[in-house]
N, C-alpha and C positions, 0 to 999 in steps of 0.2 A: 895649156893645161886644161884650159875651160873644154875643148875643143874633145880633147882624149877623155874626159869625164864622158862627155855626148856620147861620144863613139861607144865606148865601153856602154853603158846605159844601153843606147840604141842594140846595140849588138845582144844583149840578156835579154831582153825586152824578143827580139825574134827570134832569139832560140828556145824561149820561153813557149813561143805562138807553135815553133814546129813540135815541141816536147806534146803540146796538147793535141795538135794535130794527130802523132804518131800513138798518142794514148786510143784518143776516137777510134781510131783505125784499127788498133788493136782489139776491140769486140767482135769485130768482124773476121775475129778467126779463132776457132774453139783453143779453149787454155792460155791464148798468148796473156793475157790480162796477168796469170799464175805463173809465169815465169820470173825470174830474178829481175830480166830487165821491165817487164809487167809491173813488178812492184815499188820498183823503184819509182817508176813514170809515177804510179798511183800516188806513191808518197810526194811530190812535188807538185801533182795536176790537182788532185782532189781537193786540195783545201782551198785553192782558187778558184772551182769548178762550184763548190758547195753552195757557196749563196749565189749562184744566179739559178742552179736549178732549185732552189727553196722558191724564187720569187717567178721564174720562167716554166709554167706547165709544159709535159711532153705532149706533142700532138700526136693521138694513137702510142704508135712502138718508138716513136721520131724525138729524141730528146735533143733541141735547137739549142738549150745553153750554151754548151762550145762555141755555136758562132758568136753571141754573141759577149761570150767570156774571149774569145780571140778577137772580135770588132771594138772591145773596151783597151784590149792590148795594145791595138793597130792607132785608136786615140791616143792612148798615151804617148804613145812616139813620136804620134804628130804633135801631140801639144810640147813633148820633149823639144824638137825641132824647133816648133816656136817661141818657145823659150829661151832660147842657145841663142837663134837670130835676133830676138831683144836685146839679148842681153851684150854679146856678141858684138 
């Protein structure tokens, strides 16, 4: 039981990391952001996206939040993992 909790977890946790990926990605092509699926991303990325660019300056046109709003993700799952192995 413990084990399927993990998994499931883990499993959000990365599709989570590719949703923000495929957001980023999408500025790099005019309108994709205004499309259905644009907004949708928008509605599940932004709000976890929000406070690290409040605290994370853009370098120039270069806004590095994402990585490390997806490096805080890639934490969690590790600490998720060692958590489960604790406990486990």
């Amino acid at each position: 039981m413990l084990y399927t909790i993990y998994q499931v977890l883990s499993t959000l946790l990365s599709f989570y990391s590719y949703a923000i990926i495929i957001f980023i990605l999408l500025s790099w092509f005019p309108n994709a952001r205004e499309s259905s699926f644009g907004q949708f991303l928008a509605k599940i990325c932004e709000p976890y996206l929000d406070p690290f660019r409040k605290i994370i300056p853009s370098i120039g046109m270069i806004d590095i939040s994402p990585i490390v709003a997806i490096i805080t993700l890639r934490l969690a799952q590790s600490g998720l993992l060692a958590l489960y192995g604790m406990i486990a």
